[in-house]
Steps between C-alpha positions, in 0.01 A plus 500: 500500500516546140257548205546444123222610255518467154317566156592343222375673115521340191344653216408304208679287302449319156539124512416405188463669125350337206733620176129479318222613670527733800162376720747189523705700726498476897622714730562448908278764644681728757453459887573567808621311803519598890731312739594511876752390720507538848769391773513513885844408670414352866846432601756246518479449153116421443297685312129512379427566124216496254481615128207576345472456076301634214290697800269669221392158313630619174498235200657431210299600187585453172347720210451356099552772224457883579238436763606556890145496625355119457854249604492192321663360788531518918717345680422588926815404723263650774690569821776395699627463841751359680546518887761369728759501781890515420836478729839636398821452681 
């Protein structure tokens, strides 16, 4: 059996600035994303396995000007699994 959890941070990044007026400016808000991966070995090369994304629903928000408490935008990826069977030789 093994396990693989994982948290990925990214804090916030600026993806755009206006040279002339600062509200212009946007800015990726930060977030934070849970993953797991789990594996079972059977024998004689199979294996079960399933792997689990974005476990806390996190989405992309994007922020215009100084303001990180309204986004301007939202983008939900929502979350992800996949599930399956696998033989190695």
């Amino acid at each position: 059996f093994s396990a693989r959890f994982s948290v990925l941070f990214q804090t916030n990044t600026s993806t755009f600035i206006n040279s002339t007026n600062s509200l212009f400016d946007t800015i990726s808000g930060d977030f934070t994303r849970l993953d797991l991966f789990v594996r079972q070995k059977l024998g004689r090369g199979l294996e079960l396995f399933a792997n689990f994304n974005n476990l806390n629903g996190r989405p992309d928000e994007v922020f215009r000007g100084a303001v990180d408490s309204n986004p301007s935008f939202t983008e939900f990826y929502g979350r992800t699994f996949d599930v399956g069977v696998r033989f190695r030789n």
